[in-house]
Gaussian input, Z-matrix of N, CA and C with variables (Angstrom, degrees):
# hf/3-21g

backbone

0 1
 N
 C     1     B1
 C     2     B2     1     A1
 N     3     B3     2     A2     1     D1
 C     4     B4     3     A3     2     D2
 C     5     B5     4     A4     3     D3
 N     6     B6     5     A5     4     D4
 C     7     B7     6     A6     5     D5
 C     8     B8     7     A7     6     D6
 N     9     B9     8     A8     7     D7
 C    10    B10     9     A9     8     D8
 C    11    B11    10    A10     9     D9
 N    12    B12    11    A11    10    D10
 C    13    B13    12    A12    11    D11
 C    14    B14    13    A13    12    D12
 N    15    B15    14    A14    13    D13
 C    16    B16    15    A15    14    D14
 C    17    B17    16    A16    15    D15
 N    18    B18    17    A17    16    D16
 C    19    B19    18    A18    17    D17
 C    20    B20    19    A19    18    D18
 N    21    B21    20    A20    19    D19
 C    22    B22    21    A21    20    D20
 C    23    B23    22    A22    21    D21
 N    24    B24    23    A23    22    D22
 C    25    B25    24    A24    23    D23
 C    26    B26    25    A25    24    D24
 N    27    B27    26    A26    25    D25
 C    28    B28    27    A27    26    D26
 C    29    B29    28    A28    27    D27
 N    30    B30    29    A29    28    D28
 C    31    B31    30    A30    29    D29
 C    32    B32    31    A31    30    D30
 N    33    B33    32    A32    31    D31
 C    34    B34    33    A33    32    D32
 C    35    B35    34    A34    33    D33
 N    36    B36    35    A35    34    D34
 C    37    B37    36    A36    35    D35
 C    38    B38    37    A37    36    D36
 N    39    B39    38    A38    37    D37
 C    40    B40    39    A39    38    D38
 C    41    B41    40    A40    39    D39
 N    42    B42    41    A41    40    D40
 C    43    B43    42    A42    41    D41
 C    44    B44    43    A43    42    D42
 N    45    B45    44    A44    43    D43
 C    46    B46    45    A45    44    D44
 C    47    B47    46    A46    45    D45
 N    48    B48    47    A47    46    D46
 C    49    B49    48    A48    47    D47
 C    50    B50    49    A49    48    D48
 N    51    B51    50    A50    49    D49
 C    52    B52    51    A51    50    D50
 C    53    B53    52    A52    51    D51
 N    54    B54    53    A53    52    D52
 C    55    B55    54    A54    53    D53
 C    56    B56    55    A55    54    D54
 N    57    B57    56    A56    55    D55
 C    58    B58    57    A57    56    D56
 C    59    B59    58    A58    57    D57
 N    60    B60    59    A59    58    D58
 C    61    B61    60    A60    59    D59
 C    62    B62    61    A61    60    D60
 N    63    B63    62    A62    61    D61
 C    64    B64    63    A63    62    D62
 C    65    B65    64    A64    63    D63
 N    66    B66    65    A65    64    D64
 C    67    B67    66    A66    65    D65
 C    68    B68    67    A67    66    D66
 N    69    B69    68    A68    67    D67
 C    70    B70    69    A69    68    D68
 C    71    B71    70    A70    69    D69
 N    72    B72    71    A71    70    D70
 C    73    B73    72    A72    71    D71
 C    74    B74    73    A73    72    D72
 N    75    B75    74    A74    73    D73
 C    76    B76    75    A75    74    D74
 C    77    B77    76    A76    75    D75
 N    78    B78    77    A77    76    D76
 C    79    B79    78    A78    77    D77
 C    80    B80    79    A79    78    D78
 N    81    B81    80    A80    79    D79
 C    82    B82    81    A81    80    D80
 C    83    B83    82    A82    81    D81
 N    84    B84    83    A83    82    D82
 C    85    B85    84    A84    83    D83
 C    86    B86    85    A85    84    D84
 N    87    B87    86    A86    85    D85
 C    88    B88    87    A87    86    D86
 C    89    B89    88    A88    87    D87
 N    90    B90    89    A89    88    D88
 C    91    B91    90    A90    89    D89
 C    92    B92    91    A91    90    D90
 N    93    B93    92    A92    91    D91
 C    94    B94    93    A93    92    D92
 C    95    B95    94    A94    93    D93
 N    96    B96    95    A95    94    D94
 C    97    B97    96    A96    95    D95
 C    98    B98    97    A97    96    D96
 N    99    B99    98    A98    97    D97
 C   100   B100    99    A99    98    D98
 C   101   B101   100   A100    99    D99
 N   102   B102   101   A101   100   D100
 C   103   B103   102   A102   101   D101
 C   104   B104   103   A103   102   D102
 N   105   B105   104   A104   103   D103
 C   106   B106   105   A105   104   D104
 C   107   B107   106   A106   105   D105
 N   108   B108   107   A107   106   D106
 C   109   B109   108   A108   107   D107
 C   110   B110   109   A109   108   D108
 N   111   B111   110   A110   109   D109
 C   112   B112   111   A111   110   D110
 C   113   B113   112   A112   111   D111
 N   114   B114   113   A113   112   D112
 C   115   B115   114   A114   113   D113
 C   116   B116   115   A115   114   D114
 N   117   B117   116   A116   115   D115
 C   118   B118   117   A117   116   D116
 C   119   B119   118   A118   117   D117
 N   120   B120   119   A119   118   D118
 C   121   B121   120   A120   119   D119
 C   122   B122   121   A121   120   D120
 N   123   B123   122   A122   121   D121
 C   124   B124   123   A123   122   D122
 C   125   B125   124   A124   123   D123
 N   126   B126   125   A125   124   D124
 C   127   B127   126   A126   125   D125
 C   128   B128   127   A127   126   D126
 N   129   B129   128   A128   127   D127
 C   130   B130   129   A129   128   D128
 C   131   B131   130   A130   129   D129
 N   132   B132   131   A131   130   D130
 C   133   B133   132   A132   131   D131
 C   134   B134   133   A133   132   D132
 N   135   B135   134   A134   133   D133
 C   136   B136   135   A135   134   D134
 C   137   B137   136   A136   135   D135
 N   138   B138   137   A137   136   D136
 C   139   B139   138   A138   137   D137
 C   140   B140   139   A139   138   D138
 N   141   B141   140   A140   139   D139
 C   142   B142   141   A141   140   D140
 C   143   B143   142   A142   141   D141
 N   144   B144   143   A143   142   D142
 C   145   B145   144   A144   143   D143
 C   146   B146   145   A145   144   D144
 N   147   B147   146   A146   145   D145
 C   148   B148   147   A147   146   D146
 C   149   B149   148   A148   147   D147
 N   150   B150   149   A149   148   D148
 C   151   B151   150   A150   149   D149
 C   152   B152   151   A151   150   D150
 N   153   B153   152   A152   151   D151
 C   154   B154   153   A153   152   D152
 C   155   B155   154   A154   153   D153
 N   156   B156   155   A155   154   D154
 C   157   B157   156   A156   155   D155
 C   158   B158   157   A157   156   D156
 N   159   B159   158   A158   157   D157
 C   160   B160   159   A159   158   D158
 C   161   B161   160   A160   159   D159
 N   162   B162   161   A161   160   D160
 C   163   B163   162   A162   161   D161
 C   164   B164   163   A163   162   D162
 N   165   B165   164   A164   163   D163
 C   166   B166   165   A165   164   D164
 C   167   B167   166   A166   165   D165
 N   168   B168   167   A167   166   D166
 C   169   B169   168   A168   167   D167
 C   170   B170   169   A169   168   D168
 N   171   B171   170   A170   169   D169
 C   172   B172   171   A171   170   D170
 C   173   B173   172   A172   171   D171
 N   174   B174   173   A173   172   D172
 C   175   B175   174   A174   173   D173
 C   176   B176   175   A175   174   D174
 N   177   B177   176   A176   175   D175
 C   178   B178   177   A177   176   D176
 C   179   B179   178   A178   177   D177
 N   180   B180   179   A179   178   D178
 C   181   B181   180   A180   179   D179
 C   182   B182   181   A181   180   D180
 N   183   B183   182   A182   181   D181
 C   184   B184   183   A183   182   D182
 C   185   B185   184   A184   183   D183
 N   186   B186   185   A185   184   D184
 C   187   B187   186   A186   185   D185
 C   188   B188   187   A187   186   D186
 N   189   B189   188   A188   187   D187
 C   190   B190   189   A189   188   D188
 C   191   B191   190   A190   189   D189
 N   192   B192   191   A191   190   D190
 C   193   B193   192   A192   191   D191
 C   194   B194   193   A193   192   D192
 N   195   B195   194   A194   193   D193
 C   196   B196   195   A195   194   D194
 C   197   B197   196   A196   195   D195
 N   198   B198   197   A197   196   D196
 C   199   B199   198   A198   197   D197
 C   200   B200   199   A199   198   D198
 N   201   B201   200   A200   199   D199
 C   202   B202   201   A201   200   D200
 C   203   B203   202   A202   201   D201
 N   204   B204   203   A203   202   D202
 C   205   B205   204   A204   203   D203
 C   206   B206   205   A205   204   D204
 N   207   B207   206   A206   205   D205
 C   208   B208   207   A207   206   D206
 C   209   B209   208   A208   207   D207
 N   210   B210   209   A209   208   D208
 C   211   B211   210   A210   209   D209
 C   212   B212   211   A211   210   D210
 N   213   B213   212   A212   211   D211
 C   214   B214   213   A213   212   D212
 C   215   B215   214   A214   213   D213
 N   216   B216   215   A215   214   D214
 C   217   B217   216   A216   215   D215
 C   218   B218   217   A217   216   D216
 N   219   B219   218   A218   217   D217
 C   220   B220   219   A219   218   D218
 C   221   B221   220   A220   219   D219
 N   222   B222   221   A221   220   D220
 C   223   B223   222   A222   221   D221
 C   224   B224   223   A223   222   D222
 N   225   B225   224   A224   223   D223
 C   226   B226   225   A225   224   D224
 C   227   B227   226   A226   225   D225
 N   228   B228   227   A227   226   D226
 C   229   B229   228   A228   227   D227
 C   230   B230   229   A229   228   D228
 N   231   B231   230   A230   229   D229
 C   232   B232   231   A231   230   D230
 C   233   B233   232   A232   231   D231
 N   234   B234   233   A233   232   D232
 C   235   B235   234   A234   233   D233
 C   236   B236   235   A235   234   D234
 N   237   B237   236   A236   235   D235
 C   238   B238   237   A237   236   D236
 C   239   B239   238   A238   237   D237
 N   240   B240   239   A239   238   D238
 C   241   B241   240   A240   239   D239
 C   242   B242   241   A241   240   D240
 N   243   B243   242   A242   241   D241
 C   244   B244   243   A243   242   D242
 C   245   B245   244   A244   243   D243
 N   246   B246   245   A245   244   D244
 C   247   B247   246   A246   245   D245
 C   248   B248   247   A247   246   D246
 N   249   B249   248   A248   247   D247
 C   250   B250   249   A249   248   D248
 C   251   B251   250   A250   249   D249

   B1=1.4503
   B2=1.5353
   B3=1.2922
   B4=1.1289
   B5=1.1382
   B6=1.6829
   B7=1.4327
   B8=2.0666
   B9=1.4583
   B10=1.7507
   B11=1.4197
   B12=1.0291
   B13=1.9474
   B14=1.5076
   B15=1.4366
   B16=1.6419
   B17=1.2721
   B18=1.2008
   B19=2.1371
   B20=1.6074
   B21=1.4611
   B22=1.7163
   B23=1.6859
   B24=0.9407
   B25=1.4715
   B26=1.7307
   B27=1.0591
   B28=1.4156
   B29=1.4542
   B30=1.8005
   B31=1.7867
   B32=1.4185
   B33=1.3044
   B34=1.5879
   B35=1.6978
   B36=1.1443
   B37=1.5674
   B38=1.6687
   B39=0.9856
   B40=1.8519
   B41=1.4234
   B42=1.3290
   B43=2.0551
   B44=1.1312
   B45=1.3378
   B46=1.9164
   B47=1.7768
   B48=1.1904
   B49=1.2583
   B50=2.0500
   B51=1.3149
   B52=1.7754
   B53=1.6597
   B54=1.3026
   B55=1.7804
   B56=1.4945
   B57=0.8682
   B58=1.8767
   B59=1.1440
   B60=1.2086
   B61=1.3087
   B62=1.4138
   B63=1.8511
   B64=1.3109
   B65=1.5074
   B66=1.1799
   B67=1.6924
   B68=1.9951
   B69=1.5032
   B70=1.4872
   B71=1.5972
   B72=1.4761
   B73=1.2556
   B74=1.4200
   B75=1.6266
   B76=1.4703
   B77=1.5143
   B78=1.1266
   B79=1.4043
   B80=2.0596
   B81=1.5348
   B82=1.3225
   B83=2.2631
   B84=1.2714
   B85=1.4976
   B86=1.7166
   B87=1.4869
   B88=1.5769
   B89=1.7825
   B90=1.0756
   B91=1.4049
   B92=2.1014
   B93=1.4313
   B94=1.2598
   B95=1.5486
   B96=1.3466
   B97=1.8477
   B98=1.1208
   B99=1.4709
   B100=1.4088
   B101=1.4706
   B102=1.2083
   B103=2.3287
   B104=1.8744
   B105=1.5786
   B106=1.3894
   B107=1.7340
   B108=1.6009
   B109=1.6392
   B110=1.0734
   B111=1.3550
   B112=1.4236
   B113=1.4482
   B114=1.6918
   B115=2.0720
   B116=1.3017
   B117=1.1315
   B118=1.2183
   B119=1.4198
   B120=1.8818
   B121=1.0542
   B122=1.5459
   B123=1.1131
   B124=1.5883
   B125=2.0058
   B126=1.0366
   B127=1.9737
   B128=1.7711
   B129=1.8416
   B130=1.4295
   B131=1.3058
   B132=1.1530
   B133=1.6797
   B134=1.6748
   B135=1.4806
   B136=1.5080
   B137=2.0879
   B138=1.0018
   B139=1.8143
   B140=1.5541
   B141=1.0648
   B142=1.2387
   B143=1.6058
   B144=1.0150
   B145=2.2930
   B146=1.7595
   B147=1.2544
   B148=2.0140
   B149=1.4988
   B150=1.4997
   B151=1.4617
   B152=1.5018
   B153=1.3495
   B154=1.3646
   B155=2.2071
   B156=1.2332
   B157=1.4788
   B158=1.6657
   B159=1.0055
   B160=1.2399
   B161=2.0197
   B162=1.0679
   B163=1.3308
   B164=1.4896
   B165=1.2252
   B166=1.4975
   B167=1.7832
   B168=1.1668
   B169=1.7485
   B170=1.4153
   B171=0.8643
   B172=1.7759
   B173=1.3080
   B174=1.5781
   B175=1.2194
   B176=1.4119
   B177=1.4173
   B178=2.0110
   B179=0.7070
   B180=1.3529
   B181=1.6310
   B182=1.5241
   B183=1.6782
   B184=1.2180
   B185=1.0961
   B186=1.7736
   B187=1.5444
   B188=1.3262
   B189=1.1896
   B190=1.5870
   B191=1.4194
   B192=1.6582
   B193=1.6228
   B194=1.5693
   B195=1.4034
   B196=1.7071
   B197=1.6178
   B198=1.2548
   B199=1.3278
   B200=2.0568
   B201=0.7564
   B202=1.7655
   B203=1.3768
   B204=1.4240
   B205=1.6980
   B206=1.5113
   B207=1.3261
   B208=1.8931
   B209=1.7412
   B210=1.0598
   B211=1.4243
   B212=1.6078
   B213=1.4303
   B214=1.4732
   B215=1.6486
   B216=1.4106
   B217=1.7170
   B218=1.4802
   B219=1.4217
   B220=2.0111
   B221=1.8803
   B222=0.8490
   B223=1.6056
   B224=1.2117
   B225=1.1773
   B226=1.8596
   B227=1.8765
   B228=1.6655
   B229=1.1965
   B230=1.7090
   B231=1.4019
   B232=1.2195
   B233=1.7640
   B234=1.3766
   B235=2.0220
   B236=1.3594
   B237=1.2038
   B238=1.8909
   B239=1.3353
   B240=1.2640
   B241=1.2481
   B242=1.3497
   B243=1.4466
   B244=1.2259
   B245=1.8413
   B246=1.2900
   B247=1.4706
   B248=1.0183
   B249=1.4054
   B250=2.1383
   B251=1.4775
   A1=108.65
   A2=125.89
   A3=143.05
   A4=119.59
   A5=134.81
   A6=109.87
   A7=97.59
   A8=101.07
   A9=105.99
   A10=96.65
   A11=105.28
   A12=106.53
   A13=89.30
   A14=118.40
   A15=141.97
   A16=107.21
   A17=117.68
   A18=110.18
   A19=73.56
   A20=80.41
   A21=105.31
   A22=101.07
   A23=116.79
   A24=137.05
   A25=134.24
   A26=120.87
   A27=135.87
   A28=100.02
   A29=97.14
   A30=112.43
   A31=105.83
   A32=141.16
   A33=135.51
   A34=90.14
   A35=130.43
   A36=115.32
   A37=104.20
   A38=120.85
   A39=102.60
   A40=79.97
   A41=87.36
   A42=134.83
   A43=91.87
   A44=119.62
   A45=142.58
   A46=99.18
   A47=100.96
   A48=121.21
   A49=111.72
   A50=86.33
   A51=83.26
   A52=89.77
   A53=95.96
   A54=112.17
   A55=145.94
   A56=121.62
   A57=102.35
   A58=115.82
   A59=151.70
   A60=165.41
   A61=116.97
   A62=114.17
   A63=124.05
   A64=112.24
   A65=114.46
   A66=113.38
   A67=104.73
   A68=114.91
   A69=107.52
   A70=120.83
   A71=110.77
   A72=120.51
   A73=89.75
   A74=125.19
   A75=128.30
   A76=101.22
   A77=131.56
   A78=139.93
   A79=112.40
   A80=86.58
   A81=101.96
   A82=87.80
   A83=110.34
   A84=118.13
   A85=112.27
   A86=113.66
   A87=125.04
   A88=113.83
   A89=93.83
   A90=124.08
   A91=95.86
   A92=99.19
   A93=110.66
   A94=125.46
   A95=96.49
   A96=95.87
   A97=133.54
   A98=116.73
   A99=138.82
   A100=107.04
   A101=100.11
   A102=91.02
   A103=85.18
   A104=89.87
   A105=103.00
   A106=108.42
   A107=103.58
   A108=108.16
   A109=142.62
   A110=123.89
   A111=151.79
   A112=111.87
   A113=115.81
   A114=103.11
   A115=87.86
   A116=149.67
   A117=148.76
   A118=122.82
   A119=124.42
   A120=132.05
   A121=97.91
   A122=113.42
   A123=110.15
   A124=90.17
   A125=126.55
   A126=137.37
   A127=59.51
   A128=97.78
   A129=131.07
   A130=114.44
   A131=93.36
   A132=106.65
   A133=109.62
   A134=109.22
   A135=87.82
   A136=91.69
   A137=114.13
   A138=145.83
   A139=74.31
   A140=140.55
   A141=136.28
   A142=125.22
   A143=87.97
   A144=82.94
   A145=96.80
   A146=73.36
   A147=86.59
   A148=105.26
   A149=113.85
   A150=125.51
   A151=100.01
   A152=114.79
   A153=123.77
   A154=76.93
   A155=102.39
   A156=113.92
   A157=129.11
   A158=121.57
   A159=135.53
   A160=98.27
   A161=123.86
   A162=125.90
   A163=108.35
   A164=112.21
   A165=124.25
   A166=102.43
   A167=117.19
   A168=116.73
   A169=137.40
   A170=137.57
   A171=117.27
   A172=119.54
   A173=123.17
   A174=131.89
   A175=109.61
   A176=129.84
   A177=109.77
   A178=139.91
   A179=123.95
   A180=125.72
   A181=117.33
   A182=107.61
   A183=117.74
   A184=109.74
   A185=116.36
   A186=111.05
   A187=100.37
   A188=119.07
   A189=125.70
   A190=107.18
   A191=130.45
   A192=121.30
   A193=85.05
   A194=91.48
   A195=102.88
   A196=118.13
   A197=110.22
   A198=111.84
   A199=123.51
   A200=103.13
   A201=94.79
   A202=112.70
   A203=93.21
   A204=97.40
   A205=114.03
   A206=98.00
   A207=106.48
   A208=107.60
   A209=110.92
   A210=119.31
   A211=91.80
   A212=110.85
   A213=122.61
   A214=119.49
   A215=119.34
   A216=114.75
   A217=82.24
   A218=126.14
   A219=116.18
   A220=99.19
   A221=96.22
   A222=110.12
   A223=110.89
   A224=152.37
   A225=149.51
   A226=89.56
   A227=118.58
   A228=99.70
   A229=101.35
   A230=115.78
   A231=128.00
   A232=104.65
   A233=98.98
   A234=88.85
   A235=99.19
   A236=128.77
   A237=108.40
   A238=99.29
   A239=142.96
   A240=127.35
   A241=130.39
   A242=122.16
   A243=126.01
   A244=92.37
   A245=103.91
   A246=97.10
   A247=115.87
   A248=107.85
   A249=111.76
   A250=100.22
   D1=144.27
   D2=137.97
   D3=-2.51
   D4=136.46
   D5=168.34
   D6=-98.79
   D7=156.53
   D8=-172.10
   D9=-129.44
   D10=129.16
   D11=175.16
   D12=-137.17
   D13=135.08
   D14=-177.50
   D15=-123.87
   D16=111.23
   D17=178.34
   D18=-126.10
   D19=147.12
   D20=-176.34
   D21=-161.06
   D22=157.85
   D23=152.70
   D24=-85.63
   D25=80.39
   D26=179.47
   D27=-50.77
   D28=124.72
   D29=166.39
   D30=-37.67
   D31=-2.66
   D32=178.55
   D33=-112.57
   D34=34.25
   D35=158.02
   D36=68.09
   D37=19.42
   D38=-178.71
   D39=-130.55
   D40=141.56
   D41=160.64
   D42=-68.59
   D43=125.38
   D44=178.91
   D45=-143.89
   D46=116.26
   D47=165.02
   D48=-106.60
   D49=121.37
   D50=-170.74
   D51=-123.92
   D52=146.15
   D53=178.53
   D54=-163.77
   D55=150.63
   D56=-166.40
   D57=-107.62
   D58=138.03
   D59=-142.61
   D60=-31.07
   D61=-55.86
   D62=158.23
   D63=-46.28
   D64=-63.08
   D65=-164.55
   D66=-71.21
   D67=-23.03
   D68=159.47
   D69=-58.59
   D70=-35.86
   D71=-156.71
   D72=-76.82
   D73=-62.46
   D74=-170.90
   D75=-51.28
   D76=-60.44
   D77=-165.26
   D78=-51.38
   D79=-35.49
   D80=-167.77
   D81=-77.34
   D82=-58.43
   D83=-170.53
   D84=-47.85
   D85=-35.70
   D86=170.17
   D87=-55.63
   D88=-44.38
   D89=-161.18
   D90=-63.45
   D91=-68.23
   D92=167.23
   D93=-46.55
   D94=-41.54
   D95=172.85
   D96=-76.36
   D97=-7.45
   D98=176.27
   D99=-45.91
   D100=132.72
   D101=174.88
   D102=-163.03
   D103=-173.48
   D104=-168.93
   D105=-68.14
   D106=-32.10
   D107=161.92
   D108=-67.43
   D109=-5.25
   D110=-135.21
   D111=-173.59
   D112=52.41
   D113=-162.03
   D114=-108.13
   D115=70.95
   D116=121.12
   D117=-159.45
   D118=-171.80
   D119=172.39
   D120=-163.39
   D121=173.93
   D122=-174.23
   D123=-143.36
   D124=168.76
   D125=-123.58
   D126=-173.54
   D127=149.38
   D128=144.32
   D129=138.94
   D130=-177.48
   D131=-161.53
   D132=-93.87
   D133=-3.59
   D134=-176.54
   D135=-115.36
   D136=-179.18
   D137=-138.36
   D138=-72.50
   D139=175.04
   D140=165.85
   D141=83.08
   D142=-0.40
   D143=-171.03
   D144=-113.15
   D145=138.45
   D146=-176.19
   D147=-39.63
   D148=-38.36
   D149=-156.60
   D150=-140.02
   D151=113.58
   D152=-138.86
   D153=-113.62
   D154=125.90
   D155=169.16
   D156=-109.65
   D157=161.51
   D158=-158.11
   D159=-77.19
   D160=159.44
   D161=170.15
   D162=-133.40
   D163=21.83
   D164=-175.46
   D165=-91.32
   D166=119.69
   D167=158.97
   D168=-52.94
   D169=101.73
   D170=178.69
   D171=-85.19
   D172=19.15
   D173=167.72
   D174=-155.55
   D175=143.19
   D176=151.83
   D177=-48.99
   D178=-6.88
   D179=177.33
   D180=-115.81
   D181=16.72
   D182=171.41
   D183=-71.26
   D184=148.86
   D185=173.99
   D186=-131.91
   D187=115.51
   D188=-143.56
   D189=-106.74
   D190=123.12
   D191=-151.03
   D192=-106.79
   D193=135.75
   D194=179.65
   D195=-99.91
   D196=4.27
   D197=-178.76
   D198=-150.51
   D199=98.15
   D200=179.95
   D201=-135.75
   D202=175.09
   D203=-175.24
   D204=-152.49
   D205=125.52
   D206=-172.75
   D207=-86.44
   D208=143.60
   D209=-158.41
   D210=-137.50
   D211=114.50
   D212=149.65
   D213=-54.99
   D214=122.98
   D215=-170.68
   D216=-133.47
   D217=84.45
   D218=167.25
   D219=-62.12
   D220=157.89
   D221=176.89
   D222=-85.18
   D223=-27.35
   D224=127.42
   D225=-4.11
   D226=-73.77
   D227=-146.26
   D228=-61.47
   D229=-55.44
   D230=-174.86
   D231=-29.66
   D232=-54.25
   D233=174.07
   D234=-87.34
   D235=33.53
   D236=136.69
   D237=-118.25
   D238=16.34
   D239=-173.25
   D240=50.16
   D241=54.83
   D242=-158.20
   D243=-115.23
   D244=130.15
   D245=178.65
   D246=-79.21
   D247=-170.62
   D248=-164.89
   D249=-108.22

C-alpha cells in the first residue's frame, strides 16, 4: 500500500495528523534526515512536496491543511540567535 498522511484541523482547534504505516514510516525517515544541511522539508497535497499528503477528510468538519513545512531549529542556533 501506499503510504497516506492526512493533517487536518479538528472543529475543536487541534492539528491531527492521521496515517498508515507506510506514510508513518516515510514521515518518520524525513524526520530523521533532518541536520543542519538538510533543515527542512515541506508535506502537501499538490505535485512538488517532498511528502506528498492525502486531501481526503475523515470527518465534515475537517479542515484539511494542504501545505506545510518542517524546519530543523538545533539549539546551538537558538543560543546564537540566528533567525529561521
Amino acid at each position: 500500500m501506499s503510504p497516506r498522511i492526512t493533517i487536518y484541523m479538528s472543529e475543536r482547534g487541534e492539528l491531527e495528523i492521521w496515517l498508515n504505516e507506510q506514510g508513518r514510516d516515510l514521515l518518520v525517515r524525513e524526520l530523521r534526515a533532518l541536520s543542519e544541511q538538510s533543515d527542512h522539508f515541506h508535506l502537501g497535497t499538490f505535485d512538488g512536496a517532498e511528502i506528498k499528503m492525502s486531501d481526503r477528510a475523515y470527518r465534515p468538519t475537517d479542515k484539511i491543511v494542504h501545505s506545510a513545512k518542517v524546519c530543523f531549529r538545533p539549539d546551538d542556533w537558538d543560543r546564537h540567535g540566528l533567525p529561521l
